[in-house]
C-alpha positions as CSV (number, residue, x, y, z in Angstrom):
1,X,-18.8,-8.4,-27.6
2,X,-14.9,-9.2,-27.5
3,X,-12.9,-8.9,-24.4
4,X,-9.7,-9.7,-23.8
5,X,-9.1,-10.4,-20.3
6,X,-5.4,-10.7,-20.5
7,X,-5.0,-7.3,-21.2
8,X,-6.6,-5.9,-18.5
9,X,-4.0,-4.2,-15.9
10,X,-3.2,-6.2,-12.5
11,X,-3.3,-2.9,-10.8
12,X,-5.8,-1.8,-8.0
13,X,-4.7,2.3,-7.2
14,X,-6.3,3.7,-4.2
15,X,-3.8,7.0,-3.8
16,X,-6.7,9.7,-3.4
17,X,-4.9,12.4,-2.7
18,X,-1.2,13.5,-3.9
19,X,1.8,13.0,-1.9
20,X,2.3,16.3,0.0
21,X,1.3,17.2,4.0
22,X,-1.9,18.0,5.2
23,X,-4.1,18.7,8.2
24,X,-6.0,15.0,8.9
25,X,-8.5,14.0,11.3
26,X,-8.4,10.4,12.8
27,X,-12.1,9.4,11.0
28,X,-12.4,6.0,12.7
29,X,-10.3,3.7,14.6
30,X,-10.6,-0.4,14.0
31,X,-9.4,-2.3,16.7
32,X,-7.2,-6.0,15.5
33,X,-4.2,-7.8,16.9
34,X,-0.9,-8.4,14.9
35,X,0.2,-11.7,13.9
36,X,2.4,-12.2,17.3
37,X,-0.7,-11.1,19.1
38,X,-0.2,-7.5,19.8
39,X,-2.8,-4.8,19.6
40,X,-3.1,-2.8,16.5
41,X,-5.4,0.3,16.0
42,X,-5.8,1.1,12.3
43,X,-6.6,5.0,11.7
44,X,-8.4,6.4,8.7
45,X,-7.1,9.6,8.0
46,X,-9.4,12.2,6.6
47,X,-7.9,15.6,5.0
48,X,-9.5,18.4,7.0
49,X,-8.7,21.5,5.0
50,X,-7.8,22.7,1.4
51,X,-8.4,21.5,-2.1
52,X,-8.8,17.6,-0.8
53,X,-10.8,18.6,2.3
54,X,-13.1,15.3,2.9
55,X,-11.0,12.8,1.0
56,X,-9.4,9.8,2.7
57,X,-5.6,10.8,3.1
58,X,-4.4,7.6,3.9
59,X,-4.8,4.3,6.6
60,X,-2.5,4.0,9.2
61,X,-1.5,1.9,11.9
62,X,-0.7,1.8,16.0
63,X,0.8,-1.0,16.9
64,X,1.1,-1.7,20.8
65,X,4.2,-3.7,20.8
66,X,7.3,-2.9,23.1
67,X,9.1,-2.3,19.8
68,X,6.1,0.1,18.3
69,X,5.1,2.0,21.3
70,X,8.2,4.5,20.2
71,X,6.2,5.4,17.6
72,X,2.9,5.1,19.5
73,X,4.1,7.8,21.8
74,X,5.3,10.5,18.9
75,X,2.2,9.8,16.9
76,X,0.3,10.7,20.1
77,X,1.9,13.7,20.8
78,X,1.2,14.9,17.7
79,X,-3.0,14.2,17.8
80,X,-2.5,16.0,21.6
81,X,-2.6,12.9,23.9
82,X,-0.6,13.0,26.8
83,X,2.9,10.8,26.9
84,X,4.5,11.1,30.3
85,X,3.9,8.3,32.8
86,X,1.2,6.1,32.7
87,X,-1.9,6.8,30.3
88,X,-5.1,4.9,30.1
89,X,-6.2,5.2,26.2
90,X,-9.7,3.9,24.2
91,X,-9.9,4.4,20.8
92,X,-12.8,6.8,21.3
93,X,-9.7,9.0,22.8
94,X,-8.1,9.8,19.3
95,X,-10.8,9.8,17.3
96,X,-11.5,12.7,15.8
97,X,-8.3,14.7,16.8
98,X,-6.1,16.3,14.6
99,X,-2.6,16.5,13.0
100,X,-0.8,17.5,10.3
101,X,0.1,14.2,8.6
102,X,2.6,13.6,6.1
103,X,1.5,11.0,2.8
104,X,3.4,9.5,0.2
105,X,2.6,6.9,-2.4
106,X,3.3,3.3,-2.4
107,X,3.0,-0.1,-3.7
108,X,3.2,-3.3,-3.6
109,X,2.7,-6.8,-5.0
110,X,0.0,-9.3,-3.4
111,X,1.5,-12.6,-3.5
112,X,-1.4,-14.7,-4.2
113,X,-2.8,-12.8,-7.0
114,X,0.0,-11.0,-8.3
115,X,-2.1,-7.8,-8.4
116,X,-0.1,-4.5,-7.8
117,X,-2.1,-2.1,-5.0
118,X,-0.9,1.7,-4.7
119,X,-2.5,3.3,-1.6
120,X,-0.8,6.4,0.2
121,X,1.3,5.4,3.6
122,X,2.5,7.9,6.6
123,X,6.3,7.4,7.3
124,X,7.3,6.7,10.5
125,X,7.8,10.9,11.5
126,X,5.1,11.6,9.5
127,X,2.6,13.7,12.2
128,X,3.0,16.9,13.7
129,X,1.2,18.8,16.2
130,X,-1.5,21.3,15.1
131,X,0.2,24.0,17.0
132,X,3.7,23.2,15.6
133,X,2.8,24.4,12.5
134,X,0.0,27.2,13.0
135,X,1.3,29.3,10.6
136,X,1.6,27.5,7.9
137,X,-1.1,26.9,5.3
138,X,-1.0,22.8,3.3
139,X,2.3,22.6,1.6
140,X,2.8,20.7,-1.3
141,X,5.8,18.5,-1.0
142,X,6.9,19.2,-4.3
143,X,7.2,22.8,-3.5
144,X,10.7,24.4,-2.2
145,X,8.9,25.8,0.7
146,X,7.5,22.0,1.9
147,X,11.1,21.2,1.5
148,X,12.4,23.8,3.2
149,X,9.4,22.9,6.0
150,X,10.2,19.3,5.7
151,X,14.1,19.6,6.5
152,X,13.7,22.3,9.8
153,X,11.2,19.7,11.6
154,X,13.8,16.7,10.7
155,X,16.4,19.1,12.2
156,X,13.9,19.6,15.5
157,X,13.2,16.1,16.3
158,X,15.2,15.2,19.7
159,X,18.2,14.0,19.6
160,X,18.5,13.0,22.8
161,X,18.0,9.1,23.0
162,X,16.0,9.2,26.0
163,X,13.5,10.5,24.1
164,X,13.7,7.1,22.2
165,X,12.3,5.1,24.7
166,X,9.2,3.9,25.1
167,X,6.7,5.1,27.4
């Protein structure tokens, strides 16, 4: 047998599921601290519906800095958790809840081995609220209608920058 190890591809692809939107469930919730010491919950975001239903969506992170909690706060209004005043959260709290999470592919390069991973990531406004979007069935970003989708919920977001601040 002959191999050639030099021409096997640097290039690790965990994308499971196409870019598009799609209603997720939180499947499990690890517990870890950043590097500057502040808490990080990382989700694993199952599809819960359609053509992928069962498939991991994507992994996503919480991160309980001053600067993150922005962030913290719309991701939990989305999965139903409320935001005003002072909450008292587990991770047990989100598991299992629900949103409509938007995925996209990306990549990068590890810097020890050079090797190139894809794996799907949620931008910063990617969830929405079950109920904001009862009507609609999964769209496919690619479609005019997910655009169409995509741009009125941009145009919805607050624009008041009080809304900006965390909790």
């Amino acid at each position: 047998m002959d191999l050639d190890f030099d021409a096997i591809e640097k290039i690790s692809d965990y994308v499971t599921v196409p870019a598009g939107t799609y209603l997720c469930e939180i499947a499990e919730v690890r517990e870890s601290t950043t590097k500057n010491g502040d808490e990080r919950w990382g989700l694993r975001l199952v599809v819960a519906e359609g053509e992928f239903c069962g498939r991991q969506a994507a992994w996503d992170s919480l991160i309980f800095s001053t600067r993150g909690q922005v962030r913290v706060r719309l991701v939990l209004e989305a999965l139903g958790i409320p935001t005003k005043g002072r909450v008292s959260l587990k991770p047990e709290d989100i598991k299992g809840r629900r949103a409509f999470v938007e995925v996209r592919p990306s990549e990068f390069e590890q810097p020890d081995s050079g090797q190139i991973v894809r794996r799907n990531e949620v931008p910063y406004r990617g969830y929405r609220a079950v109920e904001d979007r009862e009507d609609e069935q999964h769209l496919d970003s690619g479609s005019a209608e997910a655009d169409t989708a995509t741009e009125a919920r941009t145009d919805a977001l607050p624009a008041d920058p009080e809304d900006e601040l965390p909790f």
